[in-house]
N, CA, C and O atoms as a printed pandas DataFrame, in Angstrom:
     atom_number atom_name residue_name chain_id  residue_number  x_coord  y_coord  z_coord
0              1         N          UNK        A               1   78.306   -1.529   43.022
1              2        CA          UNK        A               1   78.679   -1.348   41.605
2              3         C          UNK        A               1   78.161   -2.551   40.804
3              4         O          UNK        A               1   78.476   -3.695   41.131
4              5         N          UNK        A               2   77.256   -2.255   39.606
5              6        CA          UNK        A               2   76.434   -3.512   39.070
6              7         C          UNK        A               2   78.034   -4.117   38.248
7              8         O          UNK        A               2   79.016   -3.402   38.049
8              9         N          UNK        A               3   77.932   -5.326   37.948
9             10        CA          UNK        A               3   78.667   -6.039   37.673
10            11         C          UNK        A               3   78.840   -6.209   35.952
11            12         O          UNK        A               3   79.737   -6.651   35.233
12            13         N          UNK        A               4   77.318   -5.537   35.675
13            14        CA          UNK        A               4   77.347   -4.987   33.979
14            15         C          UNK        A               4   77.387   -3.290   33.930
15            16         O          UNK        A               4   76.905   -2.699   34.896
16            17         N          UNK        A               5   77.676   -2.895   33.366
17            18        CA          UNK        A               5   77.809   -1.634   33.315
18            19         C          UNK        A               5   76.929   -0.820   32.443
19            20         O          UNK        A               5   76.647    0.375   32.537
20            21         N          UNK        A               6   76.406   -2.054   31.234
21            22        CA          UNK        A               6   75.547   -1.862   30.350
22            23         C          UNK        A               6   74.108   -1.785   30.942
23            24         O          UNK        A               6   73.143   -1.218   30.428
24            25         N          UNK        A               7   74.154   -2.538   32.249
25            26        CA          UNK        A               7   72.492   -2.721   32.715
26            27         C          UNK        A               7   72.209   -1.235   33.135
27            28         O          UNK        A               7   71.145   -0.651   32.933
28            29         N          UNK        A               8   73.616   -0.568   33.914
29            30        CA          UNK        A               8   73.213    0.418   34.458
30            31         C          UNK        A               8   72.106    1.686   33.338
31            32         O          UNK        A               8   71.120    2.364   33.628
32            33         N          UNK        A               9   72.840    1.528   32.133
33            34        CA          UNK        A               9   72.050    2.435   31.109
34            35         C          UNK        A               9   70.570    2.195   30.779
35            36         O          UNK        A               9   69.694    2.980   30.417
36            37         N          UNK        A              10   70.553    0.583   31.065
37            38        CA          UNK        A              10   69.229   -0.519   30.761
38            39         C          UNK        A              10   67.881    0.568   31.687
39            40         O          UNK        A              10   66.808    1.059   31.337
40            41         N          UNK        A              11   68.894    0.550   33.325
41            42        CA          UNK        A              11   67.954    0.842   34.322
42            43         C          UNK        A              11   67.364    2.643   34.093
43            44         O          UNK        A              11   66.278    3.157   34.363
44            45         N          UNK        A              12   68.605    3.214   33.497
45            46        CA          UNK        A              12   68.177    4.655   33.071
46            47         C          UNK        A              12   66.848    4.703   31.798
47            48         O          UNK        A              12   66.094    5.627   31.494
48            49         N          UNK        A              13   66.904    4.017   31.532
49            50        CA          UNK        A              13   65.719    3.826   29.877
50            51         C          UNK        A              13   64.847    3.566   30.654
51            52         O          UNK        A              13   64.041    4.475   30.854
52            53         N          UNK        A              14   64.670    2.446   31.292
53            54        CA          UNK        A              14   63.573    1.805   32.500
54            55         C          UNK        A              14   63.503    2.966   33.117
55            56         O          UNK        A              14   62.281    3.054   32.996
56            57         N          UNK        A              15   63.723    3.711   33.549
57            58        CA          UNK        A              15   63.181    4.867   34.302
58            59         C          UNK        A              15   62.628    5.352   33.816
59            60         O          UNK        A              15   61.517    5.673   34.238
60            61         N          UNK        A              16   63.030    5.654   32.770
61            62        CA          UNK        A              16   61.393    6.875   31.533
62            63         C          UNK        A              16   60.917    6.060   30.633
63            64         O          UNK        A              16   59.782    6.368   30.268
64            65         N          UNK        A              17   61.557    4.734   29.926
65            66        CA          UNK        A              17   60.590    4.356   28.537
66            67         C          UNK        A              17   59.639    3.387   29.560
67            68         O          UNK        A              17   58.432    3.584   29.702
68            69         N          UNK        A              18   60.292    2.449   30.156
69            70        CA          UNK        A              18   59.620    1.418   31.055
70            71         C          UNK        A              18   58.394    2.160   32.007
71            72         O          UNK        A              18   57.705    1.344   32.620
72            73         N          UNK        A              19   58.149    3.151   32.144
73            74        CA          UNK        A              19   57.487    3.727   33.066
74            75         C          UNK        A              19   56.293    4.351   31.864
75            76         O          UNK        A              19   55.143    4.373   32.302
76            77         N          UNK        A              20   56.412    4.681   30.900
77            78        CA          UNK        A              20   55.404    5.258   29.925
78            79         C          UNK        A              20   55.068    3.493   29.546
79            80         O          UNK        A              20   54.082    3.043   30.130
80            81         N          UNK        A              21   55.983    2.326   28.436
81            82        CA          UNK        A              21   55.343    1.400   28.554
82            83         C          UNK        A              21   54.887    0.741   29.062
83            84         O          UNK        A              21   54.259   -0.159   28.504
84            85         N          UNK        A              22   54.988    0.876   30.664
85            86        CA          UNK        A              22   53.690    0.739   31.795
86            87         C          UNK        A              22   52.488    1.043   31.444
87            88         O          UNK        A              22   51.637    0.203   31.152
88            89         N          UNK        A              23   52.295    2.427   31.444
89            90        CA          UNK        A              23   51.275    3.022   31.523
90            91         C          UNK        A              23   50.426    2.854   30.162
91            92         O          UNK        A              23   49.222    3.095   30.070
92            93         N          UNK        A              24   51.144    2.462   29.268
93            94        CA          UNK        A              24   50.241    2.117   27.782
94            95         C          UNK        A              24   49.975    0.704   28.095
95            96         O          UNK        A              24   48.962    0.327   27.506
96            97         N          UNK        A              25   50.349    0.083   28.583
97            98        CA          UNK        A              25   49.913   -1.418   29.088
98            99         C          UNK        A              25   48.954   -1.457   29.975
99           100         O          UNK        A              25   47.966   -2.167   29.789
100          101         N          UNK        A              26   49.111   -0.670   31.112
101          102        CA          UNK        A              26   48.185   -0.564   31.930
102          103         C          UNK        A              26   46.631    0.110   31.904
103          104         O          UNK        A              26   45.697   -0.183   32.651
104          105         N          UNK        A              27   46.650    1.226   30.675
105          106        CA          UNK        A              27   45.974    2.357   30.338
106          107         C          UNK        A              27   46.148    2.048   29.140
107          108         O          UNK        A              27   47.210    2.301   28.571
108          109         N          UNK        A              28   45.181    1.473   28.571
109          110        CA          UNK        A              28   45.606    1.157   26.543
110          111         C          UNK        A              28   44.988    2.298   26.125
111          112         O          UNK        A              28   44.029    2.675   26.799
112          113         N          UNK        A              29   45.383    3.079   24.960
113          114        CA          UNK        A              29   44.920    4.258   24.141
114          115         C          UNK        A              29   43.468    3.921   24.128
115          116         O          UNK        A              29   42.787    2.900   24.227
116          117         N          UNK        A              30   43.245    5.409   23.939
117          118        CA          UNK        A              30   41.078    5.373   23.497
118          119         C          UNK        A              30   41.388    4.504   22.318
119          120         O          UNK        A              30   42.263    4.553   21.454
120          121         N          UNK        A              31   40.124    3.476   22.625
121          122        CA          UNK        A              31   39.811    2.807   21.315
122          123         C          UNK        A              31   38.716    3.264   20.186
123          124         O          UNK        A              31   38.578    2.603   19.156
């Protein structure tokens, strides 16, 4: 049980926004 409860929601966003702003970091739009 995380000890914040707030991170747990942190890690749900990180699952889909963190994973697309990966991929725009990693893969920058056509220039």
């Amino acid at each position: 049980m995380n000890p914040y409860p707030q991170n747990n929601m942190r890690t749900i966003d990180l699952s889909g926004i963190a994973v697309i702003e990966t991929l725009a970091t990693t893969h920058p739009p056509d220039r």
